[in-house]
Each structure stands twice: as C-alpha cells, then as structure tokens.
C-alpha positions as CSV (number, residue, x, y, z in Angstrom):
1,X,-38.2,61.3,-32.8
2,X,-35.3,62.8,-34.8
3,X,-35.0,63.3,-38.2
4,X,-38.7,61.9,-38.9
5,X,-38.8,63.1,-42.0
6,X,-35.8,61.8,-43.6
7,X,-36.8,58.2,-41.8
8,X,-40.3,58.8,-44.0
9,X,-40.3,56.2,-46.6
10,X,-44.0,57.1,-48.3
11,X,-46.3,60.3,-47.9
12,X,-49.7,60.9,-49.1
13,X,-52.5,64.0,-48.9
14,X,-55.8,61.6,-47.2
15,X,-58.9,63.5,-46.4
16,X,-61.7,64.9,-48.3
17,X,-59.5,66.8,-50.2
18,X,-57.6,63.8,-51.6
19,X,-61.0,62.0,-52.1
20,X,-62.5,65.0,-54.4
21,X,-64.8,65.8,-51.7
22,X,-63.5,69.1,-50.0
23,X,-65.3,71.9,-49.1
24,X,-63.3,75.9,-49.5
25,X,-63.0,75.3,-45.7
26,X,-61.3,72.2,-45.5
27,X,-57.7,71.5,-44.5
28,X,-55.1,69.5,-45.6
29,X,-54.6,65.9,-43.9
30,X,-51.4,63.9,-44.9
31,X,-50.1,60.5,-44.0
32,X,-47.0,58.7,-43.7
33,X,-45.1,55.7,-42.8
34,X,-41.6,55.7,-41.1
35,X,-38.5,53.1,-40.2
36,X,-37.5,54.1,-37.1
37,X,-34.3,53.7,-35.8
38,X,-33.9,50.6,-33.2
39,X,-33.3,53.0,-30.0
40,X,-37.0,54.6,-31.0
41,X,-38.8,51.1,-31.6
42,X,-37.4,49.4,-28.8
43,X,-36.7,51.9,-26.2
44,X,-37.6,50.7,-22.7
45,X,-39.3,54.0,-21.6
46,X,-40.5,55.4,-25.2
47,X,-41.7,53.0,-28.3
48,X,-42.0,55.3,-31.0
49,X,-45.4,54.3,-33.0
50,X,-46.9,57.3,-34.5
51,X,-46.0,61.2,-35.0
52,X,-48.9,63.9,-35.4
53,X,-48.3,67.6,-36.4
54,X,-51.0,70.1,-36.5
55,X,-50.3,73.9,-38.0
56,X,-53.6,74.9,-36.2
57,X,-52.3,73.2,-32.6
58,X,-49.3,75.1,-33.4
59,X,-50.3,78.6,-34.4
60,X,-53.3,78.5,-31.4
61,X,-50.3,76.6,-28.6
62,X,-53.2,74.6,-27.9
63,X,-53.2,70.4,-28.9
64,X,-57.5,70.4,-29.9
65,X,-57.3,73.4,-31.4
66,X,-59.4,73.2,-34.4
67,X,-58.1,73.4,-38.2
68,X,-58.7,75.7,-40.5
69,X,-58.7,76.2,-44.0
70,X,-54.7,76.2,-45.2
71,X,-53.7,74.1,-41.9
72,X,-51.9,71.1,-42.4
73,X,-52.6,67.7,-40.1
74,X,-49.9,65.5,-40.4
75,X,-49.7,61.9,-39.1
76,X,-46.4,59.6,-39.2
77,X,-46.8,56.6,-38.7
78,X,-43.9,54.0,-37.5
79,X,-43.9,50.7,-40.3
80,X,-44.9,48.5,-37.9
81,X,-48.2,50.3,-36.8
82,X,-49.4,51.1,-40.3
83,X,-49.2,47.7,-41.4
84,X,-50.8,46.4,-37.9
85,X,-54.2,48.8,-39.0
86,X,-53.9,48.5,-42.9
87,X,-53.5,44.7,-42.4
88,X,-57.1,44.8,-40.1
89,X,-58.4,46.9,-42.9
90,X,-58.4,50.5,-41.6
91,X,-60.1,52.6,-44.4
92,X,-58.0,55.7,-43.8
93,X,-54.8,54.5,-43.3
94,X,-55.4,51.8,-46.8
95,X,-55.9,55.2,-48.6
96,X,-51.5,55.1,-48.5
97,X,-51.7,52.4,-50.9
98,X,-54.3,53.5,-53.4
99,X,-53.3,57.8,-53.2
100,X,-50.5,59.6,-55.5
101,X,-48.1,59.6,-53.6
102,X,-46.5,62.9,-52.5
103,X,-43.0,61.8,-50.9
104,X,-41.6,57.9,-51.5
105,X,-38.6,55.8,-51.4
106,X,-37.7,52.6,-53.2
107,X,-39.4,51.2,-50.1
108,X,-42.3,52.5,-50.1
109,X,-43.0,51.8,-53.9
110,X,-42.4,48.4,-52.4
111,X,-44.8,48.7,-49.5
112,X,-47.6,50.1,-52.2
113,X,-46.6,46.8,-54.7
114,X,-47.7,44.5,-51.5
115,X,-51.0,45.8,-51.5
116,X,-52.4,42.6,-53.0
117,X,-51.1,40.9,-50.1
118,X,-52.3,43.3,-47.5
119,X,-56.5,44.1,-48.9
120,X,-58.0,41.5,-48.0
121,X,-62.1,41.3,-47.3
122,X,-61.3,42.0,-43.3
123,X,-61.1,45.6,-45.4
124,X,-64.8,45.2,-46.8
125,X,-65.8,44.0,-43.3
126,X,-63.8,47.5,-42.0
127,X,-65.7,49.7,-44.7
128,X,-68.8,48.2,-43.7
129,X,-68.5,49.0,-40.1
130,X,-67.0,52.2,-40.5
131,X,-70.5,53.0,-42.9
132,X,-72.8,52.2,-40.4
133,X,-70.8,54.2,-37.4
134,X,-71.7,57.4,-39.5
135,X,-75.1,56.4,-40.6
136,X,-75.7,56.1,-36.3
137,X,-74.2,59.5,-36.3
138,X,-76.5,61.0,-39.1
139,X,-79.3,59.8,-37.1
140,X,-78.2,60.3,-33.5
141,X,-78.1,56.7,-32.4
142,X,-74.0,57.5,-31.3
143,X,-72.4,59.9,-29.9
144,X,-70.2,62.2,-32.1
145,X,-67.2,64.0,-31.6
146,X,-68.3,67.0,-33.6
147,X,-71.8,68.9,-33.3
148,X,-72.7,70.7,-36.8
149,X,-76.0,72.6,-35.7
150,X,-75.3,75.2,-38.7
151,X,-75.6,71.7,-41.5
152,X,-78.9,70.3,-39.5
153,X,-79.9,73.2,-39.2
154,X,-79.7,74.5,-43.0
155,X,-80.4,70.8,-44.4
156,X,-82.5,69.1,-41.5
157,X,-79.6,66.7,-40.8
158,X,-75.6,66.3,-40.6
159,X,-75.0,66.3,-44.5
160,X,-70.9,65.9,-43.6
161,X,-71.9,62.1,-41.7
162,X,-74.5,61.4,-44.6
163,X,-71.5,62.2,-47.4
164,X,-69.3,60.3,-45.1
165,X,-71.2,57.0,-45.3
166,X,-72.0,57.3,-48.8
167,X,-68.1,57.4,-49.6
168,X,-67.4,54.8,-47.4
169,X,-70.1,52.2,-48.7
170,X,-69.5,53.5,-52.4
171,X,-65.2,52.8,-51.5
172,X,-65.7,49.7,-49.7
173,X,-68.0,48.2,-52.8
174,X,-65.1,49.2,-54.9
175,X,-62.6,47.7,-53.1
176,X,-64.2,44.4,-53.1
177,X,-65.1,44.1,-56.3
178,X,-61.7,45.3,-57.9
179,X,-59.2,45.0,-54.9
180,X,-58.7,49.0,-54.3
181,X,-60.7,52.3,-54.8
182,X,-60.4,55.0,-56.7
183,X,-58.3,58.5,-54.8
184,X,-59.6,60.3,-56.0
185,X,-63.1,58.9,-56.2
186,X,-64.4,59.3,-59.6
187,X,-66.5,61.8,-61.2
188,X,-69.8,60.4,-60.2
189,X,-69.0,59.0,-57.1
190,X,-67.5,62.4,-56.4
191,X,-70.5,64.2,-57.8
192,X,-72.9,61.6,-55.3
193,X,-70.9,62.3,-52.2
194,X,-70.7,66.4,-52.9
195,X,-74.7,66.9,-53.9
196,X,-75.3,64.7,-50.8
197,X,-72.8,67.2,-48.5
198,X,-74.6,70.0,-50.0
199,X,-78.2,68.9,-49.2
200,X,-79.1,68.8,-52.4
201,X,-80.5,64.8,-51.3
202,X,-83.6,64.2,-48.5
203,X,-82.7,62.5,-45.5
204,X,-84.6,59.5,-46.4
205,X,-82.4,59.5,-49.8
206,X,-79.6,59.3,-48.2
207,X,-80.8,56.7,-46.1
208,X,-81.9,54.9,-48.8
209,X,-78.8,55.1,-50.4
210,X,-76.8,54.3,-47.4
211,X,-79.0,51.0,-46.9
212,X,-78.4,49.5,-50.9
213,X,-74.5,50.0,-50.2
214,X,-74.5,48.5,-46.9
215,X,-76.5,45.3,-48.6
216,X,-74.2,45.3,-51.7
217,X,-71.1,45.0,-49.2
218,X,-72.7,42.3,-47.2
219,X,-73.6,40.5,-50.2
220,X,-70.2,40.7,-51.4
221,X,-68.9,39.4,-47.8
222,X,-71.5,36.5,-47.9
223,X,-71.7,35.5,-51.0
224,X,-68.1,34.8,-52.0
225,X,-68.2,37.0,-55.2
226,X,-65.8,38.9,-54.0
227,X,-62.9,39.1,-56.1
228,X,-60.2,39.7,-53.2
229,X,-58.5,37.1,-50.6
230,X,-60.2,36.2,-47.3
231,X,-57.3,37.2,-45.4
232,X,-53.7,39.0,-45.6
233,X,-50.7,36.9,-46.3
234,X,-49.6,37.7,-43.1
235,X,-46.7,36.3,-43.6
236,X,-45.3,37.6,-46.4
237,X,-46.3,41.3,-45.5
238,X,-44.1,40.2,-42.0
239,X,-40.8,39.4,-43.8
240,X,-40.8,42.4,-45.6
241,X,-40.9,44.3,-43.2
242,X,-38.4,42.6,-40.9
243,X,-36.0,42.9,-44.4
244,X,-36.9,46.9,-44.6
245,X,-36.3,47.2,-40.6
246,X,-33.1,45.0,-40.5
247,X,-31.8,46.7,-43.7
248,X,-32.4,50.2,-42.3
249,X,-31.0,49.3,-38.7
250,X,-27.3,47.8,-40.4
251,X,-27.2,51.2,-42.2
252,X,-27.4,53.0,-39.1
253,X,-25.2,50.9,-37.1
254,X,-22.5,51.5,-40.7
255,X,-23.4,55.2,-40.3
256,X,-22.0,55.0,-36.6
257,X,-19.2,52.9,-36.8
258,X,-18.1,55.2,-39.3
259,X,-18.7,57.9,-37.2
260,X,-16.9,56.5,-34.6
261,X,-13.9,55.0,-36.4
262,X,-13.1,59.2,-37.0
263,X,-13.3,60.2,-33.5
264,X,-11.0,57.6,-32.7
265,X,-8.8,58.7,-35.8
266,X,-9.1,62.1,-34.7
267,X,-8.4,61.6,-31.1
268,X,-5.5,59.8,-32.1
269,X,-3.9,62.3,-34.2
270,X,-3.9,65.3,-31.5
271,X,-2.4,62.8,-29.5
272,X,0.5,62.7,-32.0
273,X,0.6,66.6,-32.2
C-alpha cells in the first residue's frame, strides 16, 4: 500500500525488548495501526489488512530469513484488523495500548483512551491460553516453530518458552486485576522472567511457578473478582472507528477533488494560450 507510513496513526517497539526482557541478541519488533485509504480496504482483488517489513528478509532476499541482532520486524496493521484481535484479547497486539508510544496521531491517542472499552476478561481468557501453549512447548507436548538445542542443552530445557509463560501468566494477572500491564514489566517481574531465561530456575520451578499463575488467572476468571468488564463495548469501539475511517476517507476524496479542480484549471488555461 502506498504511503503506509504517513497513513500510520500509532507505532510502538513490542517484543522482549519493550517488555525488559531482551537478550544482546535480540531484535527489534514494532507495531502499528493504519487507516487505509477506501481503494485498499475495499478493493475487489486486494483488501489491505496488515503490512510486515523485515531488515533481515531484506538484507538475506529471502522472506524466513532469520533476524538478527539490529534487524527491525515491523508489522502494520490496517484499523480494522487490530481492533478485530485486540477486541478477542490478543496479548501482543494489546501491548499498542499499554507501550510508549513511538509514532502517534491525535487518533491514535484516541484509540489508546478506548482501552477501557476494548480489555475486557476475553483478554485474561487470551493470556491464559497463550500461557499454557508455551508451557506445552517447554515440555514438548506441541509442536514448536523454533528448536533451541543450544538452551536445553545448557539449562536441561527451553528457558526462552519457560520465560515466555511466566511473562504471560505474570501480564495476564496484571491485567485483570488492574485493567492493563506494565511495558515495560517492572523490576521484579523483569528480574523473574530474565533469572528464569538464564537458567538460573529448575525446570520444576518454573513449572511450579507456571502452575500458581495459571490458577490465579482462572481464579480471577471464575470467581468474579476481577476488576475489568466481561466483554468489549463493542459498540462503542465500532463507531469510532467508522468516525476515524469516514473522517480519513472525506479527506482523501477533498485531497482529490482538489487535485482535480487544477488539472481542469490547468487544462483550461493552455487552452486559452
């Protein structure tokens, strides 16, 4: 899509490196949100919905090429798709509301003000299942995308999907208890995750760990102590963003009138000379 990055109405660093977490070797993952202009959301070939922009796919001319420390991963994402996963509770892509913000607009100080409206406990529910998806992973019960034989072997197991599960339950107990989490997490949530990621903790700590967050969450779920709604107001979150789309679209459609009105003018004049 053209001119993405002027259409980019909030931008934030996500990752490790914005949770406190990273390692010397880590790269740098940001996220955005776009309004797309009405040809790219409605096209009836090409619906634009998200934009992804790796340095290391671009330095290696190869799309899985793996990142390296430095390399950027970049992920646009159109309004209407961010909202669809932050509204299901997506851990990641919530991280837009919560993160300083590197790039914004009056509307996406907007978007970040309706995060009231768009946590809701489907989030804790998200956090919850995303936890025990890398708890699986630690202990080989699923399938993982990534083999580190170098941590299992140095450690005795995958200390990156035991840190991993450990943010996510210690997040996803924040956010139901206060309506967001901490990015970056604080000092010792930070200092958990890290000695966990550096094997400083047993296996069967971490598991042990793992097991009171995942209870705390459920607890939270169950019990009705938790402090946020049961649901989005979907409908609120909906007119806004029809307001920021239709608002957006009738300054394009000014833009080109405009820039029609002078070709016109201009083709008229040499017409006179």
């Amino acid at each position: 899509m053209r001119d993405i990055e002027a259409r980019t109405i909030l931008r934030c660093e996500v990752g490790s490196t914005a949770h406190g977490i990273n390692a010397a070797d880590n790269d740098t993952d940001h996220m955005g949100v776009v309004i797309e202009r009405i040809e790219d959301a409605m096209s009836v070939d090409h619906t634009f919905e998200q934009y992804i922009y790796r340095t290391a796919a671009e330095r290696e001319h190869k799309h899985d090429a793996p990142s390296q420390a430095g390399d950027l991963d970049l992920t646009l994402y159109s309004l209407r798709k961010w909202l669809r996963l932050a509204l299901k509770g997506n851990p990641t892509v919530l991280m837009l509301l919560f993160a300083p913000p590197l790039q914004y607009d009056a509307r996406g100080a907007q978007l970040r003000e309706l995060a009231p409206l768009i946590v809701s406990q489907r989030a804790g529910g998200a956090f919850l299942g995303y936890l025990q998806a890398q708890r699986q992973r630690l202990l080989g019960e699923r399938s993982a995308n990534v083999t580190r034989s170098e941590l299992v072997k140095q450690h005795g197991y995958d200390t990156k999907f035991a840190g991993h599960a450990v943010r996510l339950g210690l997040q996803g107990k924040e956010l139901l208890t206060t309506g967001k989490f901490s990015v970056p997490m604080s000092e010792q949530d930070r200092a958990k995750v890290c000695a966990i990621r550096n094997g400083v903790w047993s296996l069967q700590e971490v598991l042990t760990e793992v097991g009171a967050l995942e209870r705390d969450i459920k607890d939270l779920l169950d019990d009705g102590s938790s402090s946020i709604r049961r649901e989005p107001d979907y409908d609120a979150v909906n007119a806004w963003m029809l307001k920021m789309y239709q608002r957006a679209w009738s300054a394009d459609r000014a833009v080109q009138d405009r820039a029609e009105d002078a070709t016109i003018f201009n083709v008229a004049r040499r017409g006179l000379d």
